[in-house]
MILUM-30722 format. One record per residue (C-alpha): x, z, y. Coordinates in steps of 0.02 Angstrom, whole numbers, plus 32768, in hexadecimal, padded with zeros to 4 digits. Layout:
N
XZY
...
***
This chain:
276
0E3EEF778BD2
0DDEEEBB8BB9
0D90EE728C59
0CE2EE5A8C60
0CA4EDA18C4C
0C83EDAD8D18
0D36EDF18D30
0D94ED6D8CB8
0D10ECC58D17
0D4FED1D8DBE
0E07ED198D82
0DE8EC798D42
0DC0EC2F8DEA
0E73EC328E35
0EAAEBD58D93
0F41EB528DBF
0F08EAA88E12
0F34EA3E8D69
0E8DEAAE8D0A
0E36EAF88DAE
0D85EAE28D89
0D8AEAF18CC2
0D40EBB68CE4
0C99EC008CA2
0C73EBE38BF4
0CF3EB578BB8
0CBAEAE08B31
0D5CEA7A8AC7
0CF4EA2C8A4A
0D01E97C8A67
0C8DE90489F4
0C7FE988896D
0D3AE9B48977
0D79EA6C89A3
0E13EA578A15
0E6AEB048A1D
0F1BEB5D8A3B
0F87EBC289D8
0F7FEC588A4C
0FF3ECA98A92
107BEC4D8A3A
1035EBA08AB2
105EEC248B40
111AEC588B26
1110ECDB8A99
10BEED388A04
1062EDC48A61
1013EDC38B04
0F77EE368B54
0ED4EDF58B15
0E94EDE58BCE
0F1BED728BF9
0F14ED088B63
0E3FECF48B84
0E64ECCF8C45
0EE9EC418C1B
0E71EC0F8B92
0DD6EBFD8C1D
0E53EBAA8C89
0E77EB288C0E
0DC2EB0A8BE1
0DD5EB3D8B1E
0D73EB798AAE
0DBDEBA08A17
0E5AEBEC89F4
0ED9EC1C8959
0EFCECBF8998
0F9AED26895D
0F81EDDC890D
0FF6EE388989
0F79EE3B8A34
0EDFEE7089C8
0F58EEF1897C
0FA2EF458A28
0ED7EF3F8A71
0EB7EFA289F1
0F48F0368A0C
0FB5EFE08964
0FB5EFB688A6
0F30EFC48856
0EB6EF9D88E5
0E0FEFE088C8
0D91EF5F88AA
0D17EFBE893F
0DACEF7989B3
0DB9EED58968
0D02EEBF895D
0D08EEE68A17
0D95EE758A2E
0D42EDF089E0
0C9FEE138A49
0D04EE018AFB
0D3DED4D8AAB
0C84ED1A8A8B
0C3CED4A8B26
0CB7ECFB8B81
0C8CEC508B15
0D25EC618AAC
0D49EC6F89F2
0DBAECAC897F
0DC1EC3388E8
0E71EC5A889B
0EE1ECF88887
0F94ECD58890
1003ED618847
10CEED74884B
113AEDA6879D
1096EDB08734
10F5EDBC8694
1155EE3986A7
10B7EEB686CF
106BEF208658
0FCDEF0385FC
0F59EF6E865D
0FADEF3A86FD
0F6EEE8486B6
0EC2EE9B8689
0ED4EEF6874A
0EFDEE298789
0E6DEDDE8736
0DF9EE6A8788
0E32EE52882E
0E20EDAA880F
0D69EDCF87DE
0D49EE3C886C
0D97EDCB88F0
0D10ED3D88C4
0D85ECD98878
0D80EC4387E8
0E32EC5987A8
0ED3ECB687B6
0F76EC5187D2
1023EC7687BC
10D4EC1F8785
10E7EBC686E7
1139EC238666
1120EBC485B3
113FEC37853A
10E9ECC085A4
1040EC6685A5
101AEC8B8504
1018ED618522
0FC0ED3285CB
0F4AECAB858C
0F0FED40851E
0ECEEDA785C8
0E97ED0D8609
0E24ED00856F
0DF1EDA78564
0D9DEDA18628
0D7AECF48625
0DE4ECB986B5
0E3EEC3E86CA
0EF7EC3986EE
0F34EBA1874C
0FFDEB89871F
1073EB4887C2
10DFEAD0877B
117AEA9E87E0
11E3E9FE87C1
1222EA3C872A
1176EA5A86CE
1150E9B08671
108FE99C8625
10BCE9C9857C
10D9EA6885B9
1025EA8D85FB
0FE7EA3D856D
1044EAC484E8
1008EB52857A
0F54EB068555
0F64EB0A8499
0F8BEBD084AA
0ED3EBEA8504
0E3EEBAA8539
0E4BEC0A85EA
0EFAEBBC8607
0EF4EB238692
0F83EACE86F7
0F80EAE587A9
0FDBEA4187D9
104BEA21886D
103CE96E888B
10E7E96E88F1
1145E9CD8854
10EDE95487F7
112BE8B18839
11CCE8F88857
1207E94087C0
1190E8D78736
11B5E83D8799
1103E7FC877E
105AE81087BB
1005E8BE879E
0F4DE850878B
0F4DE82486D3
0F7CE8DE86B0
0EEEE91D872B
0E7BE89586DE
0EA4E8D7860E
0EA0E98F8645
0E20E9A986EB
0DCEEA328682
0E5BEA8B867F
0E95EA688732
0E7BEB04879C
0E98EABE882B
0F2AEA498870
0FB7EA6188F5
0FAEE9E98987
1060E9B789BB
10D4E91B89D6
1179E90189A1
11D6E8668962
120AE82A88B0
12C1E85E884C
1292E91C888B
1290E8D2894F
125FE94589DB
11BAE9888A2D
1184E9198AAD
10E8E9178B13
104FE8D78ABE
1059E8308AA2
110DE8058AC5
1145E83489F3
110FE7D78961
1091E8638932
0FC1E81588F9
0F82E88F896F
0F0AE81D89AC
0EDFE7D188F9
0ED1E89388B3
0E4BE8B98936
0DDEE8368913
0DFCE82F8868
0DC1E8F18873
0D33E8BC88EE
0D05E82B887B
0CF0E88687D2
0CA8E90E881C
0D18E99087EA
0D23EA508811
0DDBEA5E8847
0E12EA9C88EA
0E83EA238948
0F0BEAB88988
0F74EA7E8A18
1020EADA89F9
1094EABE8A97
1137EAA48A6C
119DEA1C8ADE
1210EA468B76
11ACEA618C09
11D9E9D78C7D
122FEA018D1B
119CEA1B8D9E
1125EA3F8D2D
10EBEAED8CE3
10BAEB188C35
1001EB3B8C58
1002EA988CAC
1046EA398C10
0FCDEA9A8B9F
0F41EA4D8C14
0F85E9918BFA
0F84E9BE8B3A
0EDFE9F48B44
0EAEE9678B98
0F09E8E38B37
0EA3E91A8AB2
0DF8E9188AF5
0E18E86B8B2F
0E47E83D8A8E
0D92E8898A39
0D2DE84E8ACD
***
């Protein structure tokens, strides 16, 4: 069963020394930009109880989060959850000061139809602006049609092998489809800066990962150590004004000493300092 709001600030309160004191109702929009995570994958994995995820979430002082399918899914006793549970699910989130803004769900295309229009509702009940999911480019065009019919947006991950032309033909196929664009995959694999492509296409940007990694597909390092924009994307975002979640998504070695939670916190804080 979810914690109460009381339960989840009292939890909160033994958080780890790197985000002790980031408890009660946490607030991650910095100058107009929404910092968030990619939940639970930030934490080690695609599922994870939805108490847990909202503690380390309070911990961590965020607001926002792209939130996988799978612990909305197992709160609610399996596929399809009702949308009374996710409604409720959605509800514990609020109170506690967070939202839900995207939907992230696993092998998309090889569901069914009504399992698909069954995505975009959960997305709908859950709160949320847009689904997201892999890039696929000749499958965009079957699921830009569901993303048309409920008028929700799909956000496409692109790794280091998905080049701008791609989202561009993906965009062509329907007016919902958007690019949800990793800014380390970006600069890895395209060898270039992911800002004139965020700059031609922010309407269509769902909302962007928040990573660095180095050119000629280089590794993850921690923020600011790669040759990822991540502080030019922020403000640029900031700047213009622009509705698109900054989503941290933790992916370098955690360094010896250190925990994961504790990285996440540097992240988040890398960021802030670079909106403030």
């Amino acid at each position: 069963m979810l914690y109460t709001r009381r339960e989840l600030v009292k939890l909160a309160a033994v958080a780890i020394p790197a985000v002790r004191g980031l408890v009660d109702r946490p607030n991650s929009k910095v100058a107009g930009v929404q910092i968030g995570l990619n939940v639970p994958y930030d934490f080690g994995g695609r599922t994870m109880d939805g108490d847990e995820i909202l503690r380390r979430c309070l911990q961590l002082g965020v607001s926002a989060v792209e939130l996988r399918s799978q612990p909305v899914e197992e709160f609610a006793g399996g596929r399809p959850a009702s949308m009374d549970k996710a409604a409720a699910f959605r509800k514990k989130y609020e109170d506690a000061g967070v939202r839900i803004e995207i939907v992230k769900f696993d092998d998309v295309y090889k569901q069914t139809d009504p399992t698909i229009d069954y995505f975009f509702e959960l997305t709908r009940a859950l709160g949320a602006h847009a689904m997201s999911c892999e890039i696929s480019l000749d499958d965009t065009k079957r699921l830009g049609r569901f993303a048309d019919k409920h008028q929700i947006m799909v956000g496409y991950h692109g790794h280091t092998e998905t080049t701008p032309q791609m989202w561009e033909a993906a965009f062509s196929y329907a007016r919902y489809n958007g690019a949800n664009v990793d800014l380390g995959h970006f600069i890895a694999g395209n060898n270039a800066s992911p800002i004139p492509f965020i700059t031609e296409h922010h309407d269509r940007v769902t909302h962007v990962h928040v990573k660095d990694r180095k050119l000629q597909n280089g590794p993850n390092v921690p923020f600011g150590e790669g040759d990822t924009p991540i502080v030019e994307t922020l403000r640029l975002i900031r700047d213009k004004k622009w509705n698109i979640q900054a989503t941290i998504e933790f992916e370098y070695p955690v360094p010896s000493g250190s925990d994961r939670m504790t990285e996440i916190a540097k992240c988040v804080e890398y960021c802030r300092k670079a909106l403030a």
